[in-house]
Backbone as ProteinMPNN parsed JSONL, in Angstrom:
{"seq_chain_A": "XXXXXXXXXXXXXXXXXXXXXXXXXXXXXXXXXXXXXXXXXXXXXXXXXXXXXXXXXXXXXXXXXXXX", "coords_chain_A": {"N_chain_A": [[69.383, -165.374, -83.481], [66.945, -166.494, -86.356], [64.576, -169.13, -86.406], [64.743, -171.983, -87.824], [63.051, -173.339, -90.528], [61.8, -176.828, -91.088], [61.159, -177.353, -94.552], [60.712, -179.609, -96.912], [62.028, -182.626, -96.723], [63.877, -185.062, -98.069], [65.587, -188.096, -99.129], [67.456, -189.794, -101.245], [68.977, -192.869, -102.096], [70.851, -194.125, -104.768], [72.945, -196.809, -107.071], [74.118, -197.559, -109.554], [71.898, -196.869, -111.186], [69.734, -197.685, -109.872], [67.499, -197.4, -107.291], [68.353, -197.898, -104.032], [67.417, -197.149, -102.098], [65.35, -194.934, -100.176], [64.377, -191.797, -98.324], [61.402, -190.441, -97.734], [60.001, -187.498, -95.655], [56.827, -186.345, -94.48], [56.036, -183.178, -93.336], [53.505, -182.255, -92.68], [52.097, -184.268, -91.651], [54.174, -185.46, -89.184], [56.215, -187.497, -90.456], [58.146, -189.942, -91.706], [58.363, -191.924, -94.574], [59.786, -194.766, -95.341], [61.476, -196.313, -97.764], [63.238, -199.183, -98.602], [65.594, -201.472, -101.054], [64.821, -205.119, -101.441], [66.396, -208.266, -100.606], [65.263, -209.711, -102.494], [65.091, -208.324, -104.624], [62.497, -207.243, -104.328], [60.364, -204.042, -102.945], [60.838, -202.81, -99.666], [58.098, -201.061, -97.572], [57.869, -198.761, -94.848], [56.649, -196.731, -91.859], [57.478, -194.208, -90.254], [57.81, -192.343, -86.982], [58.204, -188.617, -87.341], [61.551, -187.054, -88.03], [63.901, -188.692, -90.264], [66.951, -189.858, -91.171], [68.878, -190.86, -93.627], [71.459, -192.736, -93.645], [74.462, -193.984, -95.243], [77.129, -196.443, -95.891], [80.66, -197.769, -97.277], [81.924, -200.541, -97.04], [84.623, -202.372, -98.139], [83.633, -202.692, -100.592], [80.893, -203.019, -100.494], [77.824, -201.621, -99.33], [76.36, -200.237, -97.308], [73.442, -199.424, -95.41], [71.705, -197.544, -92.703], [69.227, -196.085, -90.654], [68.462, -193.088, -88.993]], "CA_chain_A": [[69.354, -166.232, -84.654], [66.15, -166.934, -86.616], [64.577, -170.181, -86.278], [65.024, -172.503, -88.96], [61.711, -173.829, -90.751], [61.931, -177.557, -92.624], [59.581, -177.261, -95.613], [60.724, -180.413, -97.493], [63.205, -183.382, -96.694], [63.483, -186.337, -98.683], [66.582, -188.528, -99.339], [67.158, -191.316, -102.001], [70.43, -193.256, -102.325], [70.645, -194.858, -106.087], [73.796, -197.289, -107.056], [73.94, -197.701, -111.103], [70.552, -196.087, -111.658], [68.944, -198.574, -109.074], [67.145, -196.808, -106.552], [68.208, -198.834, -103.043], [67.106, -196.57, -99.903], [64.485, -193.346, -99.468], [63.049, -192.005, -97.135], [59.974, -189.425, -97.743], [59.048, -186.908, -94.754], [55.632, -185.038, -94.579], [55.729, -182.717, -92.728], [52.003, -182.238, -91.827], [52.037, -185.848, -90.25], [55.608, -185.288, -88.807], [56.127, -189.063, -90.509], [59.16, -190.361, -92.417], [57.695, -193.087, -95.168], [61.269, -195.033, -95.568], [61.477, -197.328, -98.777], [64.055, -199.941, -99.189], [65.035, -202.681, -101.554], [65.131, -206.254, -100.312], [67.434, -209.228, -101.526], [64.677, -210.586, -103.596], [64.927, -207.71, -105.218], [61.109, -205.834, -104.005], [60.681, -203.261, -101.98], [59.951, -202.86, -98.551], [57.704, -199.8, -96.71], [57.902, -198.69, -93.524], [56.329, -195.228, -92.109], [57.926, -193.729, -88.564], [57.187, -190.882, -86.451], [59.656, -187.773, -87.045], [61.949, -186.949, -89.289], [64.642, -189.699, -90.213], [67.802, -189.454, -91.966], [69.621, -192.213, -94.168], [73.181, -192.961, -94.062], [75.233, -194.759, -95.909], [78.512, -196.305, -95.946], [81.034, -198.844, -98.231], [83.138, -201.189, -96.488], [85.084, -203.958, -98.983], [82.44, -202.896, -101.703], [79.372, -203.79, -99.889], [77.305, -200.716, -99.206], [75.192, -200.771, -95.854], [72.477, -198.704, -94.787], [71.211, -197.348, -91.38], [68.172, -194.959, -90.932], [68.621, -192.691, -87.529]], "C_chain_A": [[67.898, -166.627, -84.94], [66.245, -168.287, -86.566], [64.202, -170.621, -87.913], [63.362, -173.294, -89.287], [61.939, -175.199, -91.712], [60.659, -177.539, -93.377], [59.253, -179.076, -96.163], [62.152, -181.222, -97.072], [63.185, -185.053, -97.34], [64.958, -186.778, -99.141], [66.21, -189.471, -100.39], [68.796, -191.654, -102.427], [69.717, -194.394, -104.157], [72.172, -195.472, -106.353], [73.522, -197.797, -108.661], [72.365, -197.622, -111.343], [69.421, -197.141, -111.395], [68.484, -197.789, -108.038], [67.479, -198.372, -105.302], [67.478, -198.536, -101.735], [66.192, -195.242, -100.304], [63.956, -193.128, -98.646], [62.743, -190.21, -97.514], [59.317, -188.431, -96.947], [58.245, -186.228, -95.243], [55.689, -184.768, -92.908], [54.588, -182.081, -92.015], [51.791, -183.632, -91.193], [53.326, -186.071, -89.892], [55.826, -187.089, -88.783], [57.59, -189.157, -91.454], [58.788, -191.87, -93.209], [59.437, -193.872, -95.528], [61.52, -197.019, -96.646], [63.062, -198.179, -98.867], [64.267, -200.974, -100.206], [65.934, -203.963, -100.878], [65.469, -206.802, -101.195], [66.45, -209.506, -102.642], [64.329, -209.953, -104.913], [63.299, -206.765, -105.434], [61.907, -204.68, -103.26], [59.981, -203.105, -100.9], [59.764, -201.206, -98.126], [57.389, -199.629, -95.513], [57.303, -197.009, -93.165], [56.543, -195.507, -90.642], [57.645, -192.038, -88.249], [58.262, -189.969, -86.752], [60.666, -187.612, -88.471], [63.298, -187.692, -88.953], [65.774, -189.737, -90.851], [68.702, -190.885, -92.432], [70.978, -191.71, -94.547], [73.757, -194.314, -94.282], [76.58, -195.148, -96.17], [78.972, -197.784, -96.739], [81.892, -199.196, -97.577], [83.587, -202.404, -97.686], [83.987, -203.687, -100.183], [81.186, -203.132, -101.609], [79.002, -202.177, -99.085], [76.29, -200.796, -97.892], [74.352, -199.456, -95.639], [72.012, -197.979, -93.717], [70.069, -196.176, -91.47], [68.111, -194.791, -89.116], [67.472, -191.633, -87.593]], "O_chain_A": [[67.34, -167.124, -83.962], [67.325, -168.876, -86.623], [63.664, -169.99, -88.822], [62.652, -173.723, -88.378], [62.213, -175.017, -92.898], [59.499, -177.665, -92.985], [58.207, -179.705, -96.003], [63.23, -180.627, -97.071], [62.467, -185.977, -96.957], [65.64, -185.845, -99.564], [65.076, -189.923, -100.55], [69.598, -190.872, -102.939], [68.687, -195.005, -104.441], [72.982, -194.686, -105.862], [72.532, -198.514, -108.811], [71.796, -198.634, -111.755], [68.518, -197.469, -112.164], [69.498, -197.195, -107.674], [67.062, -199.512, -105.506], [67.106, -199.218, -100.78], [66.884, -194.469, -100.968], [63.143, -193.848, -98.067], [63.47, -189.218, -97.548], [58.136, -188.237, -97.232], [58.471, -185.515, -96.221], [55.544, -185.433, -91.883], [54.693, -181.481, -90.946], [51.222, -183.773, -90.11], [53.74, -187.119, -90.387], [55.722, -187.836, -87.81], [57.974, -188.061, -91.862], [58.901, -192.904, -92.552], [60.211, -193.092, -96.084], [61.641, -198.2, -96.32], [64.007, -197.505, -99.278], [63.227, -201.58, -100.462], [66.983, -204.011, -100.234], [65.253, -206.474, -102.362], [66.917, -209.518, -103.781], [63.717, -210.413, -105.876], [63.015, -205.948, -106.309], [63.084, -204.4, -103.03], [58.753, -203.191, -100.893], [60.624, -200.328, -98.201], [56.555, -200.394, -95.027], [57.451, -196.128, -94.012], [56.129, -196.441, -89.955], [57.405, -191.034, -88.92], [59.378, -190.405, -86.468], [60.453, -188.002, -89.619], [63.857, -187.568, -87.864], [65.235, -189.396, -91.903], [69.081, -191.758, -91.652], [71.444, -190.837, -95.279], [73.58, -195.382, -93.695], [77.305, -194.289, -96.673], [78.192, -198.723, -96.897], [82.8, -198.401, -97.335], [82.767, -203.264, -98.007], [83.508, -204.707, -100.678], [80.445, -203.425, -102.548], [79.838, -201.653, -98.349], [75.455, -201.698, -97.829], [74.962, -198.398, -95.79], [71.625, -197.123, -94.513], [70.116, -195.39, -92.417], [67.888, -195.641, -88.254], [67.178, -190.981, -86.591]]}, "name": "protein", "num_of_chains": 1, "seq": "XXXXXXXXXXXXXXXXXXXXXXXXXXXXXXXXXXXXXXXXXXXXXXXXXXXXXXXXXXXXXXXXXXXX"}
């Protein structure tokens, strides 16, 4: 089996044409830049080593987050 190459990975969750969650890897600084938005309605930035993946789930209508 050839080995698999990632070029590009980038996620973004949006909820009525609100952007709430992304996250950004570059792969030349094996980094994951991972944007959220916060109650007050900004947004917060965070940058981690690796590549990061956002999931998302709806319990009761309330949408939650996690980044693994």
């Amino acid at each position: 089996m050839a080995p698999i190459f990632l070029v590009d990975f980038d996620q973004v969750l949006f909820v009525n044409k609100q952007q709430i969650a992304a996250i950004d890897y570059n792969k030349k600084q094996d980094q994951s830049t991972i944007i959220l938005l916060s109650k007050d309605g900004g947004f917060s930035k965070q940058i981690m080593s690796g590549i990061k993946i956002l999931q998302s789930v709806t319990d009761k209508g309330i949408i939650k987050t996690s980044i693994n």
